[in-house]
N, C-alpha and C positions, 0 to 999 in steps of 0.2 A: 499708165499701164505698169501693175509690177509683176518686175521678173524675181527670180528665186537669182540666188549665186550662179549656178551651171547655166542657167541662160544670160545673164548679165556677160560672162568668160564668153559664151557664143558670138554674144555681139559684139564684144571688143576683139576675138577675132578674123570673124567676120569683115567691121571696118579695116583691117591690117590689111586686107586680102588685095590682088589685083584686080582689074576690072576683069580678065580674063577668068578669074579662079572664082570671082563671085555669078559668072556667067555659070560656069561649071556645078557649083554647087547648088544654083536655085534651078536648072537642068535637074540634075539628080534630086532633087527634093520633088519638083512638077512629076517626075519617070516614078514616086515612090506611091505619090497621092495617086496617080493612073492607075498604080498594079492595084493599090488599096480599093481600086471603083468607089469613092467619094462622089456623092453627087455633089457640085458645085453650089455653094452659098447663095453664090446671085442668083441662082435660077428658082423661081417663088413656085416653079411647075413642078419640083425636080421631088420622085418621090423615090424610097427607099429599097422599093421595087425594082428589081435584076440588079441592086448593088450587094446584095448579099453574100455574093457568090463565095467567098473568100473563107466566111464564118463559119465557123465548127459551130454545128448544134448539141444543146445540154442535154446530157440525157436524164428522164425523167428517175427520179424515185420510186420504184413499186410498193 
């Protein structure tokens, strides 16, 4: 897998972290994907349908 620099700095300090502070942080990451309504990767059912809610629609050109 490659990372760019700003993700490579994440994960070095990410490993520094406590096991308490890396609890906390993939918490708030799980709390960001919910508010996002991502349908989950593993679900092969999971369709795009009522996740939209979030998304501002384009408006068209006349």
């Amino acid at each position: 897998m490659d990372l760019n620099r700003q993700e490579k700095q994440l994960v070095r300090l990410f490993r520094d972290c406590t096991k308490e502070q890396r609890i906390l942080i993939l918490d708030a990451v799980n709390e960001m994907v919910l508010a996002q309504k991502v349908p989950p990767l593993d679900d092969p059912k999971a369709t795009l349908s009522g996740y939209q809610d979030n998304v501002l629609p384009f408006k068209k050109k006349a």
